[in-house]
C-alpha positions as CSV (number, residue, x, y, z in Angstrom):
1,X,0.0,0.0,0.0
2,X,3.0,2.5,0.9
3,X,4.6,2.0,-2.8
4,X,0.7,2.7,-4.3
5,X,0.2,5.8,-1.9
6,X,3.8,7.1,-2.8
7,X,3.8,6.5,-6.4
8,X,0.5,8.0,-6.9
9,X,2.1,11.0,-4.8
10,X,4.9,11.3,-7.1
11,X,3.1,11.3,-10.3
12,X,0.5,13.9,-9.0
13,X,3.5,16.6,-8.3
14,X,5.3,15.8,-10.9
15,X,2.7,16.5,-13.4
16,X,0.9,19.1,-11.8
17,X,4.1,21.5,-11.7
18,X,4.6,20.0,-15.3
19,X,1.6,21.2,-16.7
20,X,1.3,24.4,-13.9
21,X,4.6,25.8,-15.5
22,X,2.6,25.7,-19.1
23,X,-0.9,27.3,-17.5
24,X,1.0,30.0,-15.3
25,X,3.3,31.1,-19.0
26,X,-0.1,30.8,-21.1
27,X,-2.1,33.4,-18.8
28,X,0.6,35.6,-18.4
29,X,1.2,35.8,-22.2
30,X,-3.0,36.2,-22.6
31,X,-3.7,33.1,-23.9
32,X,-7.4,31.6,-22.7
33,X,-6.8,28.0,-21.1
34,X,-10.1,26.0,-21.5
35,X,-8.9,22.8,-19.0
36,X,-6.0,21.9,-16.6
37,X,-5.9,18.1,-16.8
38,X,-4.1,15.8,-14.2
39,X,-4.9,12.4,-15.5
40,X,-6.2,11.1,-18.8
41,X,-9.7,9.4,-19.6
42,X,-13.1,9.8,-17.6
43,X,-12.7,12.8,-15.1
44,X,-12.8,11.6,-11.4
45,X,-13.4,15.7,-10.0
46,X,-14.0,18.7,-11.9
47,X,-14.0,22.2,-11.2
48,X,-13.8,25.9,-12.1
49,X,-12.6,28.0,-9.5
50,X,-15.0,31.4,-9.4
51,X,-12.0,33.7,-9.2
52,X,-9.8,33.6,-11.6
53,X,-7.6,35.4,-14.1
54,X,-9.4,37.7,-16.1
55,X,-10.5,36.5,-19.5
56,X,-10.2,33.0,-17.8
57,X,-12.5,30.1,-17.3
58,X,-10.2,27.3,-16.7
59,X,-11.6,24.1,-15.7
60,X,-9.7,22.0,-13.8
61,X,-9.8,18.0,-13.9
62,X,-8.5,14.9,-12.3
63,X,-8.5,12.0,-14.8
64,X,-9.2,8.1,-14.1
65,X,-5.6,7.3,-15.8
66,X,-2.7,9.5,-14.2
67,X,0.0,8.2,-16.3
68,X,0.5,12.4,-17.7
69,X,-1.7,15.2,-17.8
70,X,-2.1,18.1,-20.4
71,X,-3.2,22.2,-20.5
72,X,-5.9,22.6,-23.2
73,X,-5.2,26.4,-25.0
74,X,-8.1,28.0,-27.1
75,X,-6.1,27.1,-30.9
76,X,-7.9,28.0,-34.3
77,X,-6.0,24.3,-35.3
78,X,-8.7,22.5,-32.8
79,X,-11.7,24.3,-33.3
80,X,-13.6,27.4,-34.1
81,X,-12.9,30.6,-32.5
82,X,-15.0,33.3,-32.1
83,X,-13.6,36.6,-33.7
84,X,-13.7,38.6,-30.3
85,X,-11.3,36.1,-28.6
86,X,-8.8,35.3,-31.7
87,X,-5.8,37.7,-29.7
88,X,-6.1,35.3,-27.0
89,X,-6.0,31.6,-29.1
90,X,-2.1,29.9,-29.1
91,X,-1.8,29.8,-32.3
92,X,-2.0,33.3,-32.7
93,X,0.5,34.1,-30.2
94,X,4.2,35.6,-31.5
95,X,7.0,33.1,-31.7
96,X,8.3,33.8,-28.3
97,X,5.1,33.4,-26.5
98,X,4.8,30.0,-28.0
99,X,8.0,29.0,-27.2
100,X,7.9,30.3,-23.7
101,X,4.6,28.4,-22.8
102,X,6.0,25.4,-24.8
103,X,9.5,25.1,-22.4
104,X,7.5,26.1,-19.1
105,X,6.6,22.9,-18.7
106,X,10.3,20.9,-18.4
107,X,11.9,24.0,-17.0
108,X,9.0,23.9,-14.1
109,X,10.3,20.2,-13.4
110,X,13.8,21.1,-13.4
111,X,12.9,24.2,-10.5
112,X,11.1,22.0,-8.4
113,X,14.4,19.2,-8.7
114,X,16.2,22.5,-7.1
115,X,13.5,23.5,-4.9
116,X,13.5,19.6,-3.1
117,X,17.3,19.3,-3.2
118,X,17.1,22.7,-1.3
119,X,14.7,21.7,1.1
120,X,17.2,18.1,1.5
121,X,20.0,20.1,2.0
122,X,18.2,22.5,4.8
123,X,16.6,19.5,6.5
124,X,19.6,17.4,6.5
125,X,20.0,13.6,5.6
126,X,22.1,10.5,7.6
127,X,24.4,9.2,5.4
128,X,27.7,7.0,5.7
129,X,30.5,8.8,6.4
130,X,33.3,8.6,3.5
131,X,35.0,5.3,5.6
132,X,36.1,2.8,2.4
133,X,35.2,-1.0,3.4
134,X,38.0,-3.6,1.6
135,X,38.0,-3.7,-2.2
136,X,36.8,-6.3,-4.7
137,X,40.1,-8.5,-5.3
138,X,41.8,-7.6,-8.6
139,X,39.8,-4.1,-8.8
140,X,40.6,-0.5,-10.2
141,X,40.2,0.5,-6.4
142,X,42.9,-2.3,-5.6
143,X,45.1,-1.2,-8.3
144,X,44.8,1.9,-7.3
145,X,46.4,1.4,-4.3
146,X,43.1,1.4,-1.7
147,X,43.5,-1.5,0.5
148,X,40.1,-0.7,3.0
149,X,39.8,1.2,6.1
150,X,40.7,4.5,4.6
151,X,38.6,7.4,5.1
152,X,37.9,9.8,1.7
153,X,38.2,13.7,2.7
154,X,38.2,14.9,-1.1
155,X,37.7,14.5,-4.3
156,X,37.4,15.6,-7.9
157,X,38.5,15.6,-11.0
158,X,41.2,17.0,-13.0
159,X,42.7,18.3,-9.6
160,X,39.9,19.9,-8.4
161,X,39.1,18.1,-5.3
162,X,36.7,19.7,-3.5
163,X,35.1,17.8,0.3
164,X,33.6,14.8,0.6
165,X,30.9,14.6,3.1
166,X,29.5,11.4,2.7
167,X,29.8,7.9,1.6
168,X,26.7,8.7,-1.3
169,X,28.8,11.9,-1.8
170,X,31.4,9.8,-3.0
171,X,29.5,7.5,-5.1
172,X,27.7,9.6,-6.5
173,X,31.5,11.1,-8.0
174,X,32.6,7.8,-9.3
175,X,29.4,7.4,-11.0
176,X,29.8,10.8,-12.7
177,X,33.8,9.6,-13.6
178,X,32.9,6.0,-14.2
179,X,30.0,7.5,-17.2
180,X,31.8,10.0,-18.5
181,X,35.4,7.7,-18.6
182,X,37.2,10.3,-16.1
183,X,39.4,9.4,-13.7
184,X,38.9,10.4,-10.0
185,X,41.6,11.9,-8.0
186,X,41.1,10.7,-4.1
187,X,42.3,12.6,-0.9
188,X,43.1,10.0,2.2
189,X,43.3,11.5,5.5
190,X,46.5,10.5,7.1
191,X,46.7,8.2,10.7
192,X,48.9,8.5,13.3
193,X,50.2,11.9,12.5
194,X,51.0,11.4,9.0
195,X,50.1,13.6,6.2
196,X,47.1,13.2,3.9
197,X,48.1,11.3,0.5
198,X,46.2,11.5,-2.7
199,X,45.7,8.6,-5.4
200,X,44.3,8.3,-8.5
201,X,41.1,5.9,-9.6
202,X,41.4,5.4,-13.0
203,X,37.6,5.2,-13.9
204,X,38.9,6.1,-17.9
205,X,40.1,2.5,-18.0
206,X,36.6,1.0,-17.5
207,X,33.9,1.0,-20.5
208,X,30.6,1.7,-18.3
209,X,27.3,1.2,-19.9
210,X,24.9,0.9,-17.2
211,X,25.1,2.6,-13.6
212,X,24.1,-0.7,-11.9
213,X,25.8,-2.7,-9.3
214,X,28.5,-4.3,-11.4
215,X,29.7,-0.9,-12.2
216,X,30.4,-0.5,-8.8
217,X,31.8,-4.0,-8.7
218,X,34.2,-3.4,-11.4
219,X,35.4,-0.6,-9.6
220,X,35.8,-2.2,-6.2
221,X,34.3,0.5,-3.2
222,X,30.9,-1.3,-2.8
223,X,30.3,-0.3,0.3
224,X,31.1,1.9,3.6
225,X,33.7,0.1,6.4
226,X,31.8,-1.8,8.8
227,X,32.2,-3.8,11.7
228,X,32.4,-7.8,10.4
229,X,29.2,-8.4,12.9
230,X,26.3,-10.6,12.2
231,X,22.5,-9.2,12.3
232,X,20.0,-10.3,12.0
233,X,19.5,-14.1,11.6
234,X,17.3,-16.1,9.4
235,X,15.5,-19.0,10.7
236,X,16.0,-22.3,9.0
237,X,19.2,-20.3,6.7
238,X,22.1,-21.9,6.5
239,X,23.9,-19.5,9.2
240,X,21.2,-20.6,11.7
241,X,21.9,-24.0,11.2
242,X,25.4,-23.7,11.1
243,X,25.4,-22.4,15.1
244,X,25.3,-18.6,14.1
245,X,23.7,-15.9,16.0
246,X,23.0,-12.0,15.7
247,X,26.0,-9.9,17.3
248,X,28.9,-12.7,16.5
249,X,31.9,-10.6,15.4
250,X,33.7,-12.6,12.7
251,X,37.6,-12.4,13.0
252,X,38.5,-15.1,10.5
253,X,37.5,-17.8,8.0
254,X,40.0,-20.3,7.5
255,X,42.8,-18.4,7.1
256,X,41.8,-15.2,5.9
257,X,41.5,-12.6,9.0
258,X,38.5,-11.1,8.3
259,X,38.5,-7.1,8.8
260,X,35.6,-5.5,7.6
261,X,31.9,-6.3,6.4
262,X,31.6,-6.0,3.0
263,X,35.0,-8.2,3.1
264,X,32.7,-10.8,5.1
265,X,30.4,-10.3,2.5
266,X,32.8,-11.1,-0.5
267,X,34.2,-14.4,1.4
268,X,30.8,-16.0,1.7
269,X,29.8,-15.1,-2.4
270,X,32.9,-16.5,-3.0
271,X,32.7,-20.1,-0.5
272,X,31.4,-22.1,-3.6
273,X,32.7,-24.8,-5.9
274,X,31.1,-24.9,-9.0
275,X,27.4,-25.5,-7.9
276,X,28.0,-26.8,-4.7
277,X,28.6,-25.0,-1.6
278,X,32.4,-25.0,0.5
279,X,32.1,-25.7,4.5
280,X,34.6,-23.3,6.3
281,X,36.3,-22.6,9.5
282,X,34.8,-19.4,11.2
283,X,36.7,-18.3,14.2
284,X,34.1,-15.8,16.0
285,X,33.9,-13.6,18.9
286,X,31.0,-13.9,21.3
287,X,29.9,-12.7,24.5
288,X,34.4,-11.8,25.3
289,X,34.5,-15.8,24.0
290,X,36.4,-17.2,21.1
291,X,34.3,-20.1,19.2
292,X,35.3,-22.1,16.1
293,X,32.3,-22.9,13.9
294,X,32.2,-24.8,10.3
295,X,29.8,-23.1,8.2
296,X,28.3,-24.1,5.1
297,X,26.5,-21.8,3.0
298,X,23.7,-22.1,0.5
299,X,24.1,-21.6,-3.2
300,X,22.5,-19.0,-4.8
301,X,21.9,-17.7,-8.5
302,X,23.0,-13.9,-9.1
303,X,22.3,-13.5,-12.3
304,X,24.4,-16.0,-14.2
305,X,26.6,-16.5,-11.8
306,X,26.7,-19.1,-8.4
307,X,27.2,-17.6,-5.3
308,X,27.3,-18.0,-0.9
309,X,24.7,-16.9,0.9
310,X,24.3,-17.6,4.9
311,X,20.8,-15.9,5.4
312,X,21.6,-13.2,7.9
313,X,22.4,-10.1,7.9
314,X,26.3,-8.9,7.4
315,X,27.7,-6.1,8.8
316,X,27.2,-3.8,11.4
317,X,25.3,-0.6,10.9
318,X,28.5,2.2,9.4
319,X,29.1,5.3,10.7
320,X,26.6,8.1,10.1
321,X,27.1,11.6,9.1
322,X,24.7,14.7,9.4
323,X,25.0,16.1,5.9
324,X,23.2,19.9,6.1
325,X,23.9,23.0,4.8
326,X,23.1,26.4,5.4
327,X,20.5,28.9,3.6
328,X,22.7,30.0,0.8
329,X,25.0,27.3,0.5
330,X,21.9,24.8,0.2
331,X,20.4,26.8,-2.6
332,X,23.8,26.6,-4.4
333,X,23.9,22.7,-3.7
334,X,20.3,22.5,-5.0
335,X,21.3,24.5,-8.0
336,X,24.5,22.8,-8.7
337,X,22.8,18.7,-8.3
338,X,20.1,19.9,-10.7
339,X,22.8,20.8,-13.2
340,X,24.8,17.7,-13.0
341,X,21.6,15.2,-12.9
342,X,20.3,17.5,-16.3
343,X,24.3,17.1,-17.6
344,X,24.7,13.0,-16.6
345,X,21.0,12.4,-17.8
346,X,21.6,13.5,-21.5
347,X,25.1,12.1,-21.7
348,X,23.3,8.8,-21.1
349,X,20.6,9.6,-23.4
350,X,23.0,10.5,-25.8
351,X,25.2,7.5,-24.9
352,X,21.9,5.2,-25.6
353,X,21.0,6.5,-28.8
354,X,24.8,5.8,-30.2
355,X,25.1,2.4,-28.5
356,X,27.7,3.2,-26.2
357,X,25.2,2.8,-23.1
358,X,23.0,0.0,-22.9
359,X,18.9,0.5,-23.5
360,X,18.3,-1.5,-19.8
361,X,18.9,2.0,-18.3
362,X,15.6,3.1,-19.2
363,X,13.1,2.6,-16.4
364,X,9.5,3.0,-16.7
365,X,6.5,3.0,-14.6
366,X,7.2,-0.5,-12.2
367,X,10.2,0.7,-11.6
368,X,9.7,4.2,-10.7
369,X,6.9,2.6,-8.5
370,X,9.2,0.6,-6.6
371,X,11.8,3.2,-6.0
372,X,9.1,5.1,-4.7
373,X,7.6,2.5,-2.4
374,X,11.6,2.0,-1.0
375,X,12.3,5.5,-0.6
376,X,9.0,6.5,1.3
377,X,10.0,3.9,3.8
378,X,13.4,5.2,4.8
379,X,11.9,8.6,5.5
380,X,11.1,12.2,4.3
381,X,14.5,13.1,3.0
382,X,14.8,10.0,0.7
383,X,11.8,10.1,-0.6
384,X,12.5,14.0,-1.7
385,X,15.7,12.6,-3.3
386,X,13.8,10.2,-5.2
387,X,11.1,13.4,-6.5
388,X,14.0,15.4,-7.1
389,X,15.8,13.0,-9.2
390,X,12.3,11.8,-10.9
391,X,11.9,15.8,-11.9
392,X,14.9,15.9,-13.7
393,X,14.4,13.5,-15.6
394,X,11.0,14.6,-16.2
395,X,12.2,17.9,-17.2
396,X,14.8,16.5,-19.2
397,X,12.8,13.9,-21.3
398,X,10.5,17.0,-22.1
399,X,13.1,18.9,-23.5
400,X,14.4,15.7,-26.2
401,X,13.6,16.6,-29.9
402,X,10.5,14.3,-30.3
403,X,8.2,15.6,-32.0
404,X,5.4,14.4,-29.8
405,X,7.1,16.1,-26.8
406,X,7.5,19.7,-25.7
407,X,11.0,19.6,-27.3
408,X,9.7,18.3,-30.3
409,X,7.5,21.7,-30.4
410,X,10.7,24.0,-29.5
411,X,12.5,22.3,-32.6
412,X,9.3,23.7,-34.9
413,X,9.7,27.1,-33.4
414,X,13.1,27.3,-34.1
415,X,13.1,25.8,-37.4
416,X,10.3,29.0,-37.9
417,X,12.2,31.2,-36.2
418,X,14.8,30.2,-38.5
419,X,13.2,30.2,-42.3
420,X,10.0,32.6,-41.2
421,X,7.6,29.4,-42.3
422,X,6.3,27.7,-39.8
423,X,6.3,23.5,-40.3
424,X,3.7,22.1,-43.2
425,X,0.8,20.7,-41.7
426,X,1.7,17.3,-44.0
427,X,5.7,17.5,-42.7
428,X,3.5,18.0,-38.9
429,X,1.5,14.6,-39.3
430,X,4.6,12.4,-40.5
431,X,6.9,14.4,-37.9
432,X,4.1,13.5,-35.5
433,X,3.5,9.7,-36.6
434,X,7.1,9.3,-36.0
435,X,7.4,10.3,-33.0
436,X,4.5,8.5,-31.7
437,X,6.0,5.3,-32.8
438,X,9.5,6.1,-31.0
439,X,8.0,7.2,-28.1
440,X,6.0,4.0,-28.0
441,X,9.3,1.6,-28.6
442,X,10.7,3.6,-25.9
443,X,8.1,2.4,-23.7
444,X,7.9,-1.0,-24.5
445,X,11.5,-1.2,-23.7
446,X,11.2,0.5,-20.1
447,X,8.6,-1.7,-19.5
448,X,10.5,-5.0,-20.7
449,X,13.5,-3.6,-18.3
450,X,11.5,-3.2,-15.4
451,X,9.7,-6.7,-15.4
452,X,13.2,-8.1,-16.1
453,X,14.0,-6.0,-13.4
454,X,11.6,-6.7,-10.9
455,X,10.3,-10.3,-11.8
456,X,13.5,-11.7,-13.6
């Protein structure tokens, strides 16, 4: 129910500031809106507010089918217009108008993405503190020297290395380096008196075409440096039945000392043969009590690949970090995400279309309901992450030159802005037939990814 109620959220902000940003331009250039639809198909509420801008009798509408939404313009191309109200049809309007009303729609989206990182960045969010758990074994992060335990106080790129303040501060930066085949310089702080060092993670050496897991996994930092503790347990798993229990602290298996969680983690993927699980040694710590147990995992299928699992919990909690700013500075940080979501969403787009990025990026509906549902449950701020990231895309999607979306429309205007001749209303149709049948391929393959995703 909490994935329904926060999906159905989503897509009701999301398209009402979409189609808001095109009302609010259309009344202030004097164009007469006729409806303000949120939804599509029978309408579930109506109603026409008695104050409203003059020359205005909007009515407003929620539709059965929420899936978009759309602003309905008085337009000579739709129907008959009386000759007292022509100055105030769309199609009328100068060039600029159109294109203003057109784009008001995306760049609405990409405003509220700031306003909601804003109100993140004010409200502040728990996060991981920048503390590097041990690599995958023959990784970039091992070749780059990392060996686990370190903690990450700046970063960048090109030798601009600005703070880090969190763990998700620093993935998000080698998910920027990783798609864009940069590599990341990284700032260690030095221990026991010593002096900070810097290194270099050569993200240009990997060939990234999704922003998945394995991209992670290729580049070794999967996770923040815990405690090698076991949680919770599951009953009838194979670490219940192998004598384990929540709060043993694992020091060893066989004869690997065992430092960290997502080391722990690694060791039990890795304790099969083939399709048949490996018994091991596990020296443990409980209650100030050493105990030697032999644990056998179960085999699992990850993909196409046979890994451990133990059915518990690994890892203790990392940690935590109060990441706030202040009032300017979290405008700027709003701002400045905003920009580099907008930026590392068309690179990908663009990486899509020329086949250097794989099509299983695109998400669609299921997907974006699921997110939802997850982020809801950790709380208010990670749910306005989710909105925020959600609007950019939005915004950016708008913006691509289909001709059935608002981009589509900005590429008429400026081919009329252009030649001084607006589009044929033959070239219009096929323009618009085309893009229909794109935008429909599109969909089908966002909807093939997210029951692979979710189901497969």
């Amino acid at each position: 129910m909490l994935t329904v109620i926060a999906f159905v959220v989503a897509l009701g902000v999301l398209i009402a500031v979409h189609e808001y940003g095109h009302y609010r331009v259309a009344v202030a250039c004097g164009v007469k809106v006729e409806r303000f639809s949120i939804g599509f198909g029978k309408a579930l509420f109506r109603w026409q507010p008695k104050r409203q801008h003059p020359g205005q009798q909007t009515e407003f509408v929620i539709g059965a089918f929420p899936l978009g939404g759309y602003v309905k313009m008085l337009d000579e191309r739709e129907g008959p217009v009386a000759p007292e109200e022509r100055h105030r049809a769309f199609n009328t309007q100068p060039l600029r108008s159109r294109a203003a009303i057109v784009a008001a729609g995306p760049i609405a989206n990409l405003l509220l993405a700031i306003v909601l990182y804003t109100a993140v960045n004010w409200i502040g969010v728990e996060e991981p503190v920048a503390k590097l758990a041990r690599p995958v074994a023959a990784s970039l992060a091992e070749a780059a020297g990392l060996r686990g335990g370190e903690h990450i106080t700046r970063a960048g790129f090109d030798g601009d290395l600005t703070p880090v303040q969190s763990f998700e501060d620093l993935r998000w930066r080698m998910t920027q380096g990783a798609l864009d085949a940069r590599d990341l310089t990284l700032e260690v702080a030095g221990e026991d008196g010593k002096p900070a060092r810097q290194l270099v993670l050569p993200l240009s050496r990997m060939e990234a075409k999704d922003a998945d897991p394995q991209m992670f996994r290729k580049i070794g930092v999967l996770a923040p440096l815990t405690r090698p503790e076991i949680g919770d347990v599951m009953a009838g798993g194979a670490g219940e039945q192998s004598g384990l229990k929540k709060g043993d602290l694992v020091r060893a298996i066989g004869e690997t000392p065992i430092y960290d969680g997502q080391q722990l983690r690694e060791v039990i993927r890795a304790s099969v043969d083939g399709d048949q699980p490996r018994s091991q040694a596990w020296q443990i710590q409980r209650g100030g009590q050493s105990l030697m147990l032999e644990v056998k995992p179960e085999v699992r299928e990850e993909g196409a690949v046979k890994v451990g699992r133990i059915g518990a919990y690994v890892g203790a909690p990392p940690d935590m970090v109060t990441v706030r700013q202040g009032p300017v500075d979290g405008v700027w940080r709003g701002v400045v995400r905003t920009w580099e979501m907008s930026a590392l969403t068309v690179r990908m787009m663009v990486k899509m279309v020329t086949g250097q990025a794989s099509l299983k990026n695109l998400s669609g509906p299921l997907t974006i309901a699921d997110y939802a549902g997850k982020s809801a449950s950790l709380g208010l701020t990670q749910y306005l992450i989710f909105l925020a990231v959600i609007s950019v895309s939005l915004g950016v999607l708008n913006l691509m030159p289909l001709p059935v979306l608002d981009g589509g429309h900005l590429m008429y205007y400026l081919w009329e802005g252009l030649t001084g001749k607006s589009v044929s209303d033959a070239w219009m149709e096929r323009l618009q037939r085309g893009g229909v049948a794109l935008l429909l391929v599109m969909m089908s393959v966002a909807l093939f990814n997210d029951v692979t995703r979710l189901f497969g």
